[in-house]
N, C-alpha and C positions, 0 to 999 in steps of 0.2 A: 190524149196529149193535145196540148192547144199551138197551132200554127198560128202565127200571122198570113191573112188571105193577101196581104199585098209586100212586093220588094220596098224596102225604105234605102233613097237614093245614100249614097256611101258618105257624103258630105252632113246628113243631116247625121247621122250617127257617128261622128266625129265632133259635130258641133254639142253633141248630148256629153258625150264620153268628155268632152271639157269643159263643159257644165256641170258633170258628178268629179269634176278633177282628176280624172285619169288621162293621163297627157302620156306616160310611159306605156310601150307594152302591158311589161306585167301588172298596171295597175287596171286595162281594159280585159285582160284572163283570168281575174280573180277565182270566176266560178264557184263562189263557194255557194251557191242557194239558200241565202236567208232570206232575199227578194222571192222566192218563187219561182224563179225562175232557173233553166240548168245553167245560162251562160249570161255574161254580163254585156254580151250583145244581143241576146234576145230583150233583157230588161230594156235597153235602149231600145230597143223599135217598140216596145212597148211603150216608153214614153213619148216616142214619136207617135203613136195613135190614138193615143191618152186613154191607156188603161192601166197607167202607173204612176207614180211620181219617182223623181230621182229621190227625194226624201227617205224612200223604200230602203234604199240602199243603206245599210250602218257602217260600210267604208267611207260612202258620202258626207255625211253626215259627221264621224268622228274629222276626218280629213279637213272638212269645211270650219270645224269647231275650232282646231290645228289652224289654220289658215286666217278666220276671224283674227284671233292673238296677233297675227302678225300685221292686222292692214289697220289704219285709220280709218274708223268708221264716218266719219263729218268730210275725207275727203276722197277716200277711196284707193288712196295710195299705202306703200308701206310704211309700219309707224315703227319705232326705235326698235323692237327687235325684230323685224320680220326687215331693216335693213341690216343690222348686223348676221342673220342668219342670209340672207340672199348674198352680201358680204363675202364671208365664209365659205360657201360655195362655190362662188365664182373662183377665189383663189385657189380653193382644193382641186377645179376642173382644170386650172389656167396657173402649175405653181412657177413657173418660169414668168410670168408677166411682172409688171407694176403696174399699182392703180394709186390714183388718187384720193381721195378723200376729202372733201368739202361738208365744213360744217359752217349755214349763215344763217342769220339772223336779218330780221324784216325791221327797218330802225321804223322806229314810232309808229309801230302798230299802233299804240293805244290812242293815239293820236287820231291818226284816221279812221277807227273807229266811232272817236270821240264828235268827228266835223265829218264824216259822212254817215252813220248810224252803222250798229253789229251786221245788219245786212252787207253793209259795202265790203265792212274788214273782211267778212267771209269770202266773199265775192274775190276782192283779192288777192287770198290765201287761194281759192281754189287755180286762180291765174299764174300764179307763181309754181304751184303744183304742176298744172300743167304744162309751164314753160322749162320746166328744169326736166319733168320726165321726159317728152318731145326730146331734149338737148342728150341726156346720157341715152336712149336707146334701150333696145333689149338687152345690149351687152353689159350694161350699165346699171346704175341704182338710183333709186329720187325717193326719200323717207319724209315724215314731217314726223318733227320731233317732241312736238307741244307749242303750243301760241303761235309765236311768229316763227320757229326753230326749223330750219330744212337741212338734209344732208344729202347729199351728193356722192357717189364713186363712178368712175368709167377707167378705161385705161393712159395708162400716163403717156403719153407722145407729148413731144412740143408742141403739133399744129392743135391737137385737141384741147390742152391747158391755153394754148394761147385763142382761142377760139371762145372757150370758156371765159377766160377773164378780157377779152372784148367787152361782154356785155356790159353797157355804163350804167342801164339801171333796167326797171321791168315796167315796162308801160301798161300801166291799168285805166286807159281815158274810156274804154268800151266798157267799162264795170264804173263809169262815174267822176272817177279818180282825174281830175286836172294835172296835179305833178307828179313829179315821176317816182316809182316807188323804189327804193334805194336797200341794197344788205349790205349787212360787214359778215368777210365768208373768211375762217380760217380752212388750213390747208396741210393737209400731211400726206406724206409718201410710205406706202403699206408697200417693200420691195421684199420682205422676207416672208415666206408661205407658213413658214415656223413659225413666228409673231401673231398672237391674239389679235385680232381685229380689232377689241375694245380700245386699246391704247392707241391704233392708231385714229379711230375717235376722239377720243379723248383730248389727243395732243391736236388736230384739227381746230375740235371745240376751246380749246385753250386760246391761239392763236387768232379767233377771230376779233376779240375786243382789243389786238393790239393796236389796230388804227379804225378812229369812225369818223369819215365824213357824210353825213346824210344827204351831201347833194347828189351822191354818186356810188357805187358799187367800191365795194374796198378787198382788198385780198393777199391777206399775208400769207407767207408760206412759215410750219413752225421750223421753228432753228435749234442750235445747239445751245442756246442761251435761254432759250424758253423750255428745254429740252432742263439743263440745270435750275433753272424755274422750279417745276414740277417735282425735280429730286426731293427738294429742300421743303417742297410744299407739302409732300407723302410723309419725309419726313417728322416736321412741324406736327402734319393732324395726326400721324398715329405715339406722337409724344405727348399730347397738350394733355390727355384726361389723367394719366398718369402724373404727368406733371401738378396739375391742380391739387389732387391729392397727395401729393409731398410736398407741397407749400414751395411749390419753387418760383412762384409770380411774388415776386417785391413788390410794396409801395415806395419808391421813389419820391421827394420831395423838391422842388428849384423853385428856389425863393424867388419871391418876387416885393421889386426894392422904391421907397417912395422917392422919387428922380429930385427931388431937392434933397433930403436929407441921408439918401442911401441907409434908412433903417429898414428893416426888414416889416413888410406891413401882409404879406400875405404869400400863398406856396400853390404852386399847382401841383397836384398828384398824378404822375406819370407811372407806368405799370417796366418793370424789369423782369426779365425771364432769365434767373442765375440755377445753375443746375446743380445736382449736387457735384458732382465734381468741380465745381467753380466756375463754369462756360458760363460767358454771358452771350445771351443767341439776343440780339438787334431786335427791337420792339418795329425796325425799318422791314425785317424778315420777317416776322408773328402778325402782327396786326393786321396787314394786306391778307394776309392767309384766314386767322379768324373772322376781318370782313365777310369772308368770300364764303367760308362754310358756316357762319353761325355762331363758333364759338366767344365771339365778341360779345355774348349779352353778358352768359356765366362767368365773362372773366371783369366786364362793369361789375356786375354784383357784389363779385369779387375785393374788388379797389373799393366800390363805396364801402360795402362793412368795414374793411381796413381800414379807411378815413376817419367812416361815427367813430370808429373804435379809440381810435388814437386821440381823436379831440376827449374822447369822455375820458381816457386816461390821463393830459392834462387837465381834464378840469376835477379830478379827483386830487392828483397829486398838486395843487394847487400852481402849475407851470403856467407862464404867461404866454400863451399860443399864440398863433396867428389864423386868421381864414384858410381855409383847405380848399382850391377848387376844384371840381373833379367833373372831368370827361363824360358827356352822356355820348354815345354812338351811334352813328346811322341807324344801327340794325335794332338798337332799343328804342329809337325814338319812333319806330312806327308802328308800333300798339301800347296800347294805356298799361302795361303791365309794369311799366317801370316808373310808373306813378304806386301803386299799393308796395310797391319794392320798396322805396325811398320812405313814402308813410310808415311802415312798418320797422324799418331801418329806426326812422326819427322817434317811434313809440318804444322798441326796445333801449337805446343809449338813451335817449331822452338829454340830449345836449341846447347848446345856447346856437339855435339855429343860424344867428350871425357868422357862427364858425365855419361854416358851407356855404359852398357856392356852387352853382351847374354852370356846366359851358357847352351851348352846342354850336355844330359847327352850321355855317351861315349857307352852306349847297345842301346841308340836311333840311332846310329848314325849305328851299328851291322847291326841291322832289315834293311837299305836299304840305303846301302851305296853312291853309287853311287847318288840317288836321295837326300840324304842330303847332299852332300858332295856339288852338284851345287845349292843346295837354300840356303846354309849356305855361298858359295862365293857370292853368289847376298846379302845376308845380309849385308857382309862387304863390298863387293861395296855402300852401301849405305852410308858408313863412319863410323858404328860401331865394338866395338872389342868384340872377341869372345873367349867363356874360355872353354875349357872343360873341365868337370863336372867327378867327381870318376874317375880319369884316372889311368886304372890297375887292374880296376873289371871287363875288361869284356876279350875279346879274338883277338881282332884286335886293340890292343894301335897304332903302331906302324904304321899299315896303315892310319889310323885317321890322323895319324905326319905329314903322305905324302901328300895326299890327302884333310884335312880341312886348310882352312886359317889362325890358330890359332893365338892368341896373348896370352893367357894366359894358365895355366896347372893346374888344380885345383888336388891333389893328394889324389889317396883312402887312408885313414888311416887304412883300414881294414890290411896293413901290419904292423901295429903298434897291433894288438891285442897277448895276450898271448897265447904263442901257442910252441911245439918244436921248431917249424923254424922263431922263432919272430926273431933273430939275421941274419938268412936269407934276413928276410920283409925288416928291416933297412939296409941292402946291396939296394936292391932294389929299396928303397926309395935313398939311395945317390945315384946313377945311374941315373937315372931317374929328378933328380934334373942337373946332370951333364950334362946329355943330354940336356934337356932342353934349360940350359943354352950356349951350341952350334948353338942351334936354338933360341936364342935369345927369348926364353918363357920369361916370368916370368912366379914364381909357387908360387902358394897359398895352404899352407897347411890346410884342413878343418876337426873343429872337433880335435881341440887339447884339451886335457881337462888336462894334466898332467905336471908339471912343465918340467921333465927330456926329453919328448917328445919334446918341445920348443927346449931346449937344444939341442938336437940333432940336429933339423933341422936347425938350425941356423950354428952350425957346417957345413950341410949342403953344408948350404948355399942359402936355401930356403927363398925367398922375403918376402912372407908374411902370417903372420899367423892367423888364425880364428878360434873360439872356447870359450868352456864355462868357460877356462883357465882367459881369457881376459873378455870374454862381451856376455853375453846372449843376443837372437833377442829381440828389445825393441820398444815401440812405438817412432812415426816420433820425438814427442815433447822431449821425453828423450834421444833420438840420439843427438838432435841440443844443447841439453844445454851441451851433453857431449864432443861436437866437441867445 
């Protein structure tokens, strides 16, 4: 039998045994000899004189494989479930407590990335890592959840929440970084031991985009409103695939009327969720929801087919139609797929292209200009016209001007609201009309609801108007009898 000829001091075999992850008793008396050895303190002095590896070990080894799963490998902390399992724990050991729960977000990572290089971003993710673990403790959690994504738990007391949301921002000048780097952190209260941990995730992660200013640390606590939020939201997505498949999304039509003559010269297609029992659920409730998960390409698709469909149905049944314009969405305008979508569309109906029209919205166009500004030229290569949507809400009008192929201007009315500078808005708005009509736009005013607003634009000079002035969105059957 093989002795060790020297004592190994008690600390160094304590630092081995939490190196092979046995931090508990019974995980340092396993004993079972598949190392060779009779006890899982001999294997350790063995590693200490290196005539072993902890590798040896296949507790080690499966344990570690177990523990890998749970850590981010790029920062070395816990990743999404190696915090909700630490989570779980803590409240199983501790079930009379409350803990907090913090889920933030790093604003314009990509950004700093972009003006200091991937090295820096890392740099400070790994800084923020460390400043959040540092703050919760060992009693505590600090995860990174992907990209810029951290979460946080520790126990709920005022001085420590108030402690926590002190901090105004995270100083990254020693990793490079000049200004200061900025989260938006939601926030839930996990007080029930009964309650899955996921949810109260969940609703944390919910609550963090309800306020963003990037010059500063943000931090919402969720509420009972966001709390009904979420209902309606779980709701919505375990109805919508169902829903699709019973044809319960309507095409909706609101004409839109030429501001001298008030005939009807063109319709924007609006999307209606009537169920079969007759509910109409708010395209105000649905869409925010489809944005969020996705569902927004398949239900564009949707509307377009419905549109070709119904023009080629006028132009069979020889009815005298009008332009159809239809919605393209954030979330389809950032891959080219909804280019061969629309081709394909226009090759099966094979209609009088004039009869469609696109409209994207003017903040979609913000997020990645360059890349919509060449898929939105390939669209009009295809023969259709293109309108852009709230022109004036966002921060780049004017580049848009240069840059898309535009044929139409659809104008934000948000400078029509009451306000000090409403007499400003309406400068604005003739300018902008003016312009336009330079560039040979035409412009569709949307969302007129007042007679004196008409009036004005028409003064203007603005082509065409739409609103609930004129004609609320209506179904396809009460469009045609009104045409």
């Amino acid at each position: 039998e093989f002795v060790q000829p020297f004592s190994i001091p008690e600390e160094v075999i304590e630092d081995i045994f939490t190196a092979m992850h046995k931090t508990v008793p019974e995980k340092k008396h396993m004993d079972c000899g598949s190392c060779g050895y009779k006890s899982c303190r001999q294997m350790a002095a063995a590693v200490a004189n290196g005539y072993s590896k902890i590798q040896n070990c296949i507790h080690f080894m499966n344990d570690d494989l177990v523990m890998k799963s749970f850590i981010d490998r790029q920062l070395g902390i816990l990743n999404a479930a190696g915090f909700t399992k630490k989570l779980e724990e803590t409240v199983r050991q501790h079930p009379y407590n409350k803990y907090i729960v913090c889920m933030g977000n790093i604003n314009s990572l990509g950004i700093i990335n972009d003006l200091y290089t991937k090295r820096v971003g890392d740099e400070v993710l790994f800084s923020v890592a460390r400043s959040l673990t540092d703050f919760v403790g060992e009693e505590g959690g600090a995860a990174r959840f992907g990209g810029g994504v951290f979460g946080v738990f520790f126990e709920y007391t005022a001085e420590k929440l108030d402690d926590f949301m002190s901090r105004k921002n995270f100083d990254c000048r020693h990793v490079g970084v000049g200004e200061p780097v900025t989260m938006r952190f939601g926030m839930a209260v996990h007080n029930d031991s009964e309650a899955p941990v996921e949810v109260t995730v969940n609703r944390a992660s919910h609550s963090s985009g309800k306020t963003i200013d990037k010059t500063r640390n943000t931090y919402n606590m969720f509420t009972t409103e966001m709390l009904n939020e979420l209902t309606v939201e779980s709701r919505v997505t375990s109805e919508m695939q169902e829903a699709m498949k019973n044809g319960e999304f309507k095409i909706y039509l609101q004409p839109q009327h030429n501001i001298k003559t008030g005939e009807i010269v063109g319709a924007e297609a609006l999307c209606r969720w009537i169920k079969k029992d007759g509910t109409l659920i708010s395209p105000g409730v649905f869409i925010p929801v489809f944005e969020k998960n996705g569902f927004i390409r398949p239900l564009d698709k949707h509307i377009w087919e419905e549109a070709f469909l119904l023009v080629s149905e006028w132009e069979k049944n020889g009815v005298k139609g009008v332009p159809v314009s239809l919605n393209i969405s954030r979330k389809s305008l950032i891959d080219d797929e909804f280019i061969s979508v629309i081709a394909s569309l226009q090759s099966k109906y094979n209609i009088n292209k004039n009869m469609i029209h696109f409209e994207i919205t003017e903040s979609a166009y913000i997020d990645n200009a360059d890349e919509i500004a060449d898929r939105i030229t390939r669209l009009k290569e295809l023969g259709f016209k293109i309108a852009m949507d709230d022109f004036g809400s966002g921060y780049s009008s004017l580049n848009s001007l240069k840059d898309i192929p535009l044929d139409i201007l659809k104008l934000d009315m948000g400078f029509f609201r009451k306000s000090e500078n409403e007499e400003r808005g309406r400068k604005i708005i003739g300018l902008i009309v003016e312009m336009a009509k330079e560039l040979q736009l035409v412009t569709v005013a949307e969302g007129v609801e007042k007679p004196d607003q008409a009036k004005f634009l028409d003064r203007m000079g603005c082509d065409i108007i739409q609103g609930y002035l004129y004609s609320r969105p209506m179904p396809v059957k009460d469009f045609e009898a009104l045409l």
